[in-house]
N, C-alpha and C positions, 0 to 999 in steps of 0.2 A: 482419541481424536482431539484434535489441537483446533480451534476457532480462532481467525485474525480477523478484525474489523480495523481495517485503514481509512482516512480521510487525510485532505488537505483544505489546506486554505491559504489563498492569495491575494493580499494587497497592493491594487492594481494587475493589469495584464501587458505585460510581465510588468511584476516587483517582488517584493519579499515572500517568502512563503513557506509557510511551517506544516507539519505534520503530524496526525496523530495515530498509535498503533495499540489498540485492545489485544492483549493474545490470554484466551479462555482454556483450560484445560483442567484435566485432572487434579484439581487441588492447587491451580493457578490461576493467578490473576492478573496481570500485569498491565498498567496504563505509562506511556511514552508518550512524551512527544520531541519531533528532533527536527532543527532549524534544515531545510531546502536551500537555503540561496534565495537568489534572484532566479526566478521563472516563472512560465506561462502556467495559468494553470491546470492547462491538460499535462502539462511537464512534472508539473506537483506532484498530481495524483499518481502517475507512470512512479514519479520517487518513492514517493511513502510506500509504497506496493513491494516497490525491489526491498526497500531497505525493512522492510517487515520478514521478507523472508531470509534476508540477511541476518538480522537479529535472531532468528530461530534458529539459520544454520550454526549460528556463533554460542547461543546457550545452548547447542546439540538435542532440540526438542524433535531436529527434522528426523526422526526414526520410527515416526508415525504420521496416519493419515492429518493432512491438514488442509484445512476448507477454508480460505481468504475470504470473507467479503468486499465490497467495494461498492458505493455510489456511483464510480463513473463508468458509465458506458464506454465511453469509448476503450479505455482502458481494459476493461474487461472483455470487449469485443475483439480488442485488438489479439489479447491472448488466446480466445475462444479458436478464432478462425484464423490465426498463426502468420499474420498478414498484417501491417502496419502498413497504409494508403499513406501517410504524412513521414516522408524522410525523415524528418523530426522524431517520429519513436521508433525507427528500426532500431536503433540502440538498447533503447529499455526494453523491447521484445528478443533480442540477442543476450543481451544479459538476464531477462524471465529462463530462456531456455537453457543456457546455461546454470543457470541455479535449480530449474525444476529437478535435474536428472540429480541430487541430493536428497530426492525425497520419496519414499516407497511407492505413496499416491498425493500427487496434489490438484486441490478439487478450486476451481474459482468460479463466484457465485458474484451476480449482480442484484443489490438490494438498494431499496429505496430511503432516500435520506432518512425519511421519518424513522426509518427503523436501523440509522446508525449513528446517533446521536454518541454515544460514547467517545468514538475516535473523531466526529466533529466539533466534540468539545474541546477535546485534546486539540486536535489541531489550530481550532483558536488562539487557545493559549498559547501555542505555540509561537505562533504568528506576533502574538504580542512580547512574549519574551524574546524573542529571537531578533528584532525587525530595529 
């Protein structure tokens, strides 16, 4: 099983914003982080999310179960119940679905900041390198 802890982080609403991606496995360890653009930062979060699973379909790790976490609700809500209310993320829920079907099982899980500090670091950093 493969562990992804994503974060973002935003300077101003909208402004800059970076992101950070933990991916935990078998004998892996890897910390990311990759500049967003300019966006809101419910928009952030929606990125760093895609682009985590991109990055895993891209190193071919997606050939096993993988379990996302994520700080944002909404994001994770939005995945849960397959339903994006804000026109704004039917995109990033279109292209979630499109990328899930690459993946035997994928599992997304909503966790509380305190316990995803890794990829909130990263995404700091990010934020400042990037910005």
């Amino acid at each position: 099983m493969l562990r992804i802890y994503v974060d973002a982080a935003t300077k101003g609403n909208p402004g800059p914003s970076g992101g950070g991606i933990v991916i935990v496995g078998d004998a892996l360890h890897e910390q990311i982080h990759v500049p967003l653009g300019e966006c809101s930062n419910h928009e952030a979060e929606f990125k760093v999310f895609i682009k985590a699973l991109q990055l895993v379909i891209e190193k071919e790790l997606n050939d096993q179960t993988v379990l996302i976490h994520s700080d944002s609700k909404i994001v994770v809500q939005t995945i849960e119940k397959q339903h994006a209310k804000n026109a704004m993320f039917q995109p990033y829920l279109q292209t979630f679905q499109q990328l899930e079907s690459h993946f035997p099982l994928l599992l997304v899980k909503w966790l509380p900041e305190s316990q995803n500090k890794g990829a909130d670091t990263l995404a700091k950093q990010a934020l400042q390198k990037y910005q």
